[in-house]
Each structure stands twice: as C-alpha cells, then as structure tokens.
C-alpha positions in Angstrom: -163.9 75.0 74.7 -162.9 71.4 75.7 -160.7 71.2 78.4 -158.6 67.6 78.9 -159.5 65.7 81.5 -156.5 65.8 84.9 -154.0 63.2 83.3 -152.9 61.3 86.4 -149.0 62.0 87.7 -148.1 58.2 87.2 -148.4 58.7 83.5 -146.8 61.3 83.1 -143.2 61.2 80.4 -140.0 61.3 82.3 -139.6 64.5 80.4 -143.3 66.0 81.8 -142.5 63.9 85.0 -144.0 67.0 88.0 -141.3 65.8 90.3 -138.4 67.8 88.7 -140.2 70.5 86.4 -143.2 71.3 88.7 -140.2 71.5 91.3 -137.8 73.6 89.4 -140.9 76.1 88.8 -141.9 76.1 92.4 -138.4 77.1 93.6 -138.3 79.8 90.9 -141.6 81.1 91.7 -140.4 81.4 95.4 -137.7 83.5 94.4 -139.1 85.5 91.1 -142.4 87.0 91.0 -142.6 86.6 87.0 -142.0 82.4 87.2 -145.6 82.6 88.8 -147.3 82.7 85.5 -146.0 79.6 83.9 -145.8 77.5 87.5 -149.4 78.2 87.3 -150.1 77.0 83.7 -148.6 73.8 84.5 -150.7 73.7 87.5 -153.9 74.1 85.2 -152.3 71.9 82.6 -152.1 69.1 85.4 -155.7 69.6 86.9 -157.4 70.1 83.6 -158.7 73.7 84.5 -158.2 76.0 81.3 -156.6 78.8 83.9 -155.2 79.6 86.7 -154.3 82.5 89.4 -153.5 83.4 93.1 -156.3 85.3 94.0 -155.6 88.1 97.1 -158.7 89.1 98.9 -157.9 91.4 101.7 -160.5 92.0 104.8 -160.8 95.3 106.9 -160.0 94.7 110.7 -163.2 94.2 111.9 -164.3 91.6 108.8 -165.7 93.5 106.8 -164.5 93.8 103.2 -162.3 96.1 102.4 -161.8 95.5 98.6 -162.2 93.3 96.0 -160.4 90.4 94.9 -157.4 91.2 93.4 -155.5 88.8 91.1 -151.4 88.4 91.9 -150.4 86.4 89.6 -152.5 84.7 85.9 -151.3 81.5 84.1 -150.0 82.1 80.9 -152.5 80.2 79.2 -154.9 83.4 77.3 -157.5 82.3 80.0 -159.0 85.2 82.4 -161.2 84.9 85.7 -164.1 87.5 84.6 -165.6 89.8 86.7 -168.7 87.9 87.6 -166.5 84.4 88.6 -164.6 87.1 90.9 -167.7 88.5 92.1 -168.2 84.9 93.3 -165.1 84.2 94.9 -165.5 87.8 96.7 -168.6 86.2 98.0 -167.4 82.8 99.3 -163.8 83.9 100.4 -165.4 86.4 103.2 -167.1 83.3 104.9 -165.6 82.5 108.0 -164.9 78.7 107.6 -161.7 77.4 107.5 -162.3 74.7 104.7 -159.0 73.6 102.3 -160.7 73.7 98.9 -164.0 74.3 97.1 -166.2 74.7 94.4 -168.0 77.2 92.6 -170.8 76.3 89.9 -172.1 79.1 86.9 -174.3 81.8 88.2 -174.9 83.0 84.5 -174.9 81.8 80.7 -171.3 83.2 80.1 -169.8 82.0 83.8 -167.9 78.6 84.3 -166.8 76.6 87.1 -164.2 77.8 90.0 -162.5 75.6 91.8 -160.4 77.1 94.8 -157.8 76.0 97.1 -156.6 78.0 100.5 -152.8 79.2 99.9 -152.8 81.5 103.4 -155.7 82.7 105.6 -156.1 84.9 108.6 -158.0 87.4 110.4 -156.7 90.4 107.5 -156.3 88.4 104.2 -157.0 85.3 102.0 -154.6 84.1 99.5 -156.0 81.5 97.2 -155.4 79.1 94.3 -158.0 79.7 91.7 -159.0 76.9 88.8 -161.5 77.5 85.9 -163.2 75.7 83.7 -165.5 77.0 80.9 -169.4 76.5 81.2 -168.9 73.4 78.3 -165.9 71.9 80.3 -167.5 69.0 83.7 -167.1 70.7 86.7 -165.1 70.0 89.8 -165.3 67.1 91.4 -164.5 66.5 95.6 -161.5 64.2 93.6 -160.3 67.3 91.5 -160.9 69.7 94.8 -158.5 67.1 96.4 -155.8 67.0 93.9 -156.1 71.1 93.5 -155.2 70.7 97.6 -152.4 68.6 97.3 -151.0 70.7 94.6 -151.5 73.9 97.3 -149.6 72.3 99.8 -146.2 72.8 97.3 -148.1 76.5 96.3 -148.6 77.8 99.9 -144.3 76.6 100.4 -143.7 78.7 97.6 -146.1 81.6 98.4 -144.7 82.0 101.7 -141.6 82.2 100.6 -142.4 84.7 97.9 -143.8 87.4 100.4 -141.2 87.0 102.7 -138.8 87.9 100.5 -141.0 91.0 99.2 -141.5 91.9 102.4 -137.7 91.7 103.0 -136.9 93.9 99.8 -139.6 96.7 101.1 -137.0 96.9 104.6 -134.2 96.9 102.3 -135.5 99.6 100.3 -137.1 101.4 103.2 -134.0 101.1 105.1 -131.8 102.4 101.9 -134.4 105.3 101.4 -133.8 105.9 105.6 -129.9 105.8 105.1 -129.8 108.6 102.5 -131.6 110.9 104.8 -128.1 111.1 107.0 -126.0 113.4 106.2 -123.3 110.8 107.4 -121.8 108.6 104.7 -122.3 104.9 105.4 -121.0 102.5 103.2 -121.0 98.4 103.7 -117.7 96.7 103.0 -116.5 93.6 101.7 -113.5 91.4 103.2 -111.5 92.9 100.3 -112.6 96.6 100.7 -114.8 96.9 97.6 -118.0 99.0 98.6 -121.4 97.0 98.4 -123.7 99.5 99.1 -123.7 103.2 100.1 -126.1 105.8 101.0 -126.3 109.6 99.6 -123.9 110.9 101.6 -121.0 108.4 100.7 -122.0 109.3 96.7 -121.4 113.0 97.7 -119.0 113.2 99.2 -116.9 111.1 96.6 -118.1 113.7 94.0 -117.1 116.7 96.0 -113.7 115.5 96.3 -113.5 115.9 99.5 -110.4 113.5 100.1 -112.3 110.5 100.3 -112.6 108.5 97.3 -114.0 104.9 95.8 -111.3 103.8 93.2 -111.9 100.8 91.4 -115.1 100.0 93.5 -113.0 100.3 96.7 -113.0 102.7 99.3 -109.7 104.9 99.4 -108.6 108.2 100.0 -106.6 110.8 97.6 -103.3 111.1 99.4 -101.0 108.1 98.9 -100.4 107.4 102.9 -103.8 107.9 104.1 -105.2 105.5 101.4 -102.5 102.7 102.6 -103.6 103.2 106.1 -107.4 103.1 105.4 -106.8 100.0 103.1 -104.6 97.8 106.2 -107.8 99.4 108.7 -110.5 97.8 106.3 -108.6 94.8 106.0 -108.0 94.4 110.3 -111.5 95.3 110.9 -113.1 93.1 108.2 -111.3 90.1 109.9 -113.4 90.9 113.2 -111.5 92.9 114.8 -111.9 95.9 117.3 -113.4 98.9 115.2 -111.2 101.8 114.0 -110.9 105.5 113.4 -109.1 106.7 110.1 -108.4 110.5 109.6 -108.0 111.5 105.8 -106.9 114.6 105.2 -109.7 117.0 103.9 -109.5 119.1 100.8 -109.9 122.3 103.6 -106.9 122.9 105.0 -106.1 121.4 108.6 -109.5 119.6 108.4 -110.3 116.1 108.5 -112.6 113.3 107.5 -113.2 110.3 109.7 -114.0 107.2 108.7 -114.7 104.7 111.3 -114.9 100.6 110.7 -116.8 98.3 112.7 -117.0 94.7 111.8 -120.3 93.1 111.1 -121.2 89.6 112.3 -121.1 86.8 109.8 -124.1 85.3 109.1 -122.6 81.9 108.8 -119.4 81.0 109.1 -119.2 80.1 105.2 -119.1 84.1 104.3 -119.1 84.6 100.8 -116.4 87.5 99.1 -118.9 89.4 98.2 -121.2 89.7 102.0 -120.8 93.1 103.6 -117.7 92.6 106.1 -117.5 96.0 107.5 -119.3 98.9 107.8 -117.9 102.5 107.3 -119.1 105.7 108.4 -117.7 109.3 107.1 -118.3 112.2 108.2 -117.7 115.0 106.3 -116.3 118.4 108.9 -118.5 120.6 106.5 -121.5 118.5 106.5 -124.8 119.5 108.6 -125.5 116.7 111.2 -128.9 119.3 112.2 -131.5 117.7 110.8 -131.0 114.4 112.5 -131.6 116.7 116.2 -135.9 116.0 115.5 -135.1 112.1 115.0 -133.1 111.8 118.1 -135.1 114.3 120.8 -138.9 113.3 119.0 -138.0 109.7 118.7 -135.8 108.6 121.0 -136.2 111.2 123.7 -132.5 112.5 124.6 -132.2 115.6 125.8 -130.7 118.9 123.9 -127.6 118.3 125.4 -127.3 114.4 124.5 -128.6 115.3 121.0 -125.5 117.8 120.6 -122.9 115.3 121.7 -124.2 112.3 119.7 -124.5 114.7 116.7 -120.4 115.5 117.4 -119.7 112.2 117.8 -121.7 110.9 114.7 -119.4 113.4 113.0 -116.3 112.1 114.2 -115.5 114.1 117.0 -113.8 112.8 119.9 -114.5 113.2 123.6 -111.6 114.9 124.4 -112.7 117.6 121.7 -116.4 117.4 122.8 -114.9 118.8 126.0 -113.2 121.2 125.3 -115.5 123.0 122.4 -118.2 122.5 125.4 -116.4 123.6 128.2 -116.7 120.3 130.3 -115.4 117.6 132.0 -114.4 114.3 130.3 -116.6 112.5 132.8 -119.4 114.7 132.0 -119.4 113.7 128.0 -118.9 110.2 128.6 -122.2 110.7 131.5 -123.9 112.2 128.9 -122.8 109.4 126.1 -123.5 106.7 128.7 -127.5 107.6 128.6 -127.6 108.0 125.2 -126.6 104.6 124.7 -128.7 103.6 127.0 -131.8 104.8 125.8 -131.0 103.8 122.5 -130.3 100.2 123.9 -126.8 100.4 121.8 -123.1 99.6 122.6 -121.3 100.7 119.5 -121.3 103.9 117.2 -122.0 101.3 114.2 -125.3 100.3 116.2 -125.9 103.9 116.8 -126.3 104.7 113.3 -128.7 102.3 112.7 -131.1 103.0 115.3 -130.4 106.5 114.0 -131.4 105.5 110.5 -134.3 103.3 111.8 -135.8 106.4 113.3 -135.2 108.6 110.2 -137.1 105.8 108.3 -139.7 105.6 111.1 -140.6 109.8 111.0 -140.2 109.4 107.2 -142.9 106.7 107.3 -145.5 108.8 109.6 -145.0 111.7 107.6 -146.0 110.3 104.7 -143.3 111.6 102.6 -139.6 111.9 102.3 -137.0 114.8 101.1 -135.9 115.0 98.0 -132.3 114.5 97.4 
C-alpha cells in the first residue's frame, strides 16, 4: 500500500490551506468527541501516515502497568493500529523518558512503522498521537517525527480541552444524580422564570399536584394569587436581590409549600437569557427529609439535634416554628443554626443545599451505588 509522501503546508490549495480547516477541526474536536476522527485523518493525510489515533496508556501508582493501550479516538481513514504495533507502543510508552516524539520500526512481516508524538504525560497516564505506515510505505524520518510534534502542539490544545470538558460533564451528571437523592425540590431559574434544570423532587412534586406547578416551562403555582406573587419573587431575586420565601397553598388543607429564591452569581457580566439566574428550593410538608440525617451526622458531623433543625429548615420551617414544635428558645435554634453553618463553612440556605447534595453524591460515590428512583 503506497502511502504519499508529507506534501509541505506552503503548497497546499487555499481550499486545503491547514490554517482554517485543520483549525475549524481542532476547535470542534475540543468540543465534540466524534470530530476526533476526521481531525485525525487530515492529520495523517498531512504527514503521509496511512492512519491515525490518540492512544491512552494508563500506569498503576507505583509504575507499573496497569493495562494496555487503549485507543480513544481512530482516523476515519479504514486504517487500524494491530495488536502487535500496540504491543510496541505498550512497550516504549512505560519508559520513563520525557522525549516529544519517536519512532517505532516492524518487529514482524505483517507490522509497519509507528511514529508517535506526546499529547499529555505524567506519573498516572500517557496520551499519545499515533502515525502508521504500512511495512511497503519509508519509515519515519527525525524530519517527519518533527512535523508529527509540531502538529501535537495544536493536538495537546485540543486534547486538553476535550477532557476538561468530560471531566466537567461527569460533575454535572454526578452532581444531577446527587440532586435527585433530596427529597427537596431544586430547580435552577432563568432571569425570565423558565426552569433550566430540576432534580426528582421538583418532577414530583409537579405531578402530584401538589400546588406547585411548571406551566409553559416556567415555574408557577395553581392558585391565581400565589402564582402572581411567585412570578414578581423570581423576577426580584433573579435581578440579585436579597433571597425570598413564597408560601403556596398546598393541595392539603391549611398546609403549605415553600419555595425559597436565592440569586446565583453571574459568571460574567454578559449573562445570557438562558444562564440559570436563581435557584429555587421546594419543600413539599408531606415529604420525608429522613434520609438526608446519615449525610449530614456521617459526613459532616452535626449532632442529632443540628441534624433535626437543618432538616426543618431545609423544609421550609421557620425558626419561630422550630421553637415552638421543639420547646425552645429562639436563641437556642439560631445557636444551634449558627454551628451548623459553621461546620458546613455556609452562609445561605442556597449554599446549604449544595454542600447537602455534595455530600449525598459523596456517600453515593463510596457506596458504590445509588437508589433507584
């Protein structure tokens, strides 16, 4: 199989020209796992190889393999690293050395020629830019190892980019998957009121009718006057201001939901209609706040007592209320409320029910396993 030799970038057609395709791929493959394939065949296209991949080879703690080489990504062009070229690669990627690029001649008959470039290195895991030639095809040359290196300086911008955004979707969804464990409702708000993103709770609640609905993607209530007053609330508090309470009237007779608003920071000061504005949490009067007691005495170490009042207040109760149903002082709920807060290293119920849903996700996590909805 003849394989062209690299055709340099100064001849290329305006309409081949690398400087705005090989560009647009790169910033698609940053963003999109499945524009890795054809950024790659236009990186073998370029440097004559006949395929290409990003190689993952990940090490055990102490250096020692841990597995194989595993391929992330293949170029698009019906060409595939074999087994043996891998077992190569395996070979050469658990050296030590810090060396950009390399080369790898035919062990066997049916090999060809390798020729790799670093993408990311460190003590757990190499990522690498893998070329190959077939056996009949000239191998690499320290000029084609150099050219394979100065395309990996765009590749590791790209890769980088790429994992940190995987990594960010895993917190998302681990976060999500954290947030539906509560049997409080959170839901994030835009400036407008529409609902973003909610947890379990939020969806259930909505279904059970239990006064608290989302109409036309916003968040509302059934009753005429508390959906006017939890519309003018959502639009205050998206527009940074102080955080609110809302009672809605519950389908129960003389019971109520709360919903309280907090505002959430801008991340830049060009906030887009769509970026969550506000966060609301609902509690539900008939809804069991129990199994969040493990999370906040295992985790976070308050006592029974500071459990009990941050599960009442989590559920809308105020401290006046908290008193009385306990038999206390005022003073002694807000002492109690004080060291929660404090251990929890919060100022705000919002912040509260994240830490709350950070420590959900972190038993979840150790466990191994999550509840079933």
């Amino acid at each position: 199989m003849a394989v062209p030799h690299p055709t340099p970038l100064a001849t290329l057609a305006p309409e081949h020209d690398p400087r705005a395709t090989f560009t647009d791929l790169l910033g698609a493959a940053a963003l999109a796992p499945d524009a890795w394939p054809a950024l790659l065949a236009r990186v073998a296209t370029y440097l004559g190889a006949a395929g290409a991949a990003v190689v993952l080879y990940a090490r055990s703690v102490d250096g020692l393999p841990a597995e194989g080489p595993t391929t992330a990504w293949r170029a698009d062009t019906g060409w595939t690293i074999g087994a043996s070229a891998l077992s190569r690669l395996e070979r050469r990627l658990a050296w030590p050395g810090r060396e950009a690029a390399f080369a790898l001649a035919s062990e066997d008959p049916s090999g060809g020629a390798l020729g790799v470039a670093i993408l990311a290195k460190d003590e757990h895991a190499t990522a690498a830019l893998v070329l190959a030639r077939p056996r009949t095809a000239d191998p690499f040359t320290p000029a084609d190892l150099r050219r394979a290196e100065a395309f990996a300086r765009d590749l590791r911008a790209a890769f980088a980019t790429a994992r940190r955004i995987e990594t960010l979707a895993r917190e998302r969804d681990a976060l999500a998957a954290a947030l539906d464990l509560l049997p409080l409702g959170v839901a994030l708000l835009a400036r407008d009121g529409r609902v973003t993103r909610s947890n379990a709770a939020v969806r259930a609640m909505t279904a059970a009718g239990t006064g608290i609905m989302i109409r036309r993607g916003l968040l509302s209530a059934a009753g005429d006057a508390d959906a006017a007053r939890l519309r003018r609330a959502v639009r205050e508090v998206a527009q940074a201001e102080a955080p609110r309470l809302v009672p809605i009237a519950h389908r129960r007779a003389g019971a109520s939901c709360f919903v309280r608003l907090a505002p959430l920071p801008a991340a830049d000061a060009a906030r887009t209609d769509d970026a969550p504005a506000a966060v609301a949490i609902l509690a539900d009067p008939d809804a069991d706040l129990t199994g969040l007691e493990p999370v906040l005495r295992g985790h976070y170490g308050l006592t029974p007592t500071e459990a009990e009042i941050t599960l009442r207040l989590l559920a809308g109760a105020r401290v006046e209320t908290m008193a009385r149903e306990l038999e206390v002082s005022v003073n002694t709920i807000r002492t109690h409320l004080k060291r929660t807060f404090s251990k929890l290293d919060v100022t705000s119920q919002s912040d509260l029910v994240r830490i709350v849903a950070r420590g959900a996700a972190a038993v979840v996590s150790a466990d191994g396993s999550s509840r079933q909805r």
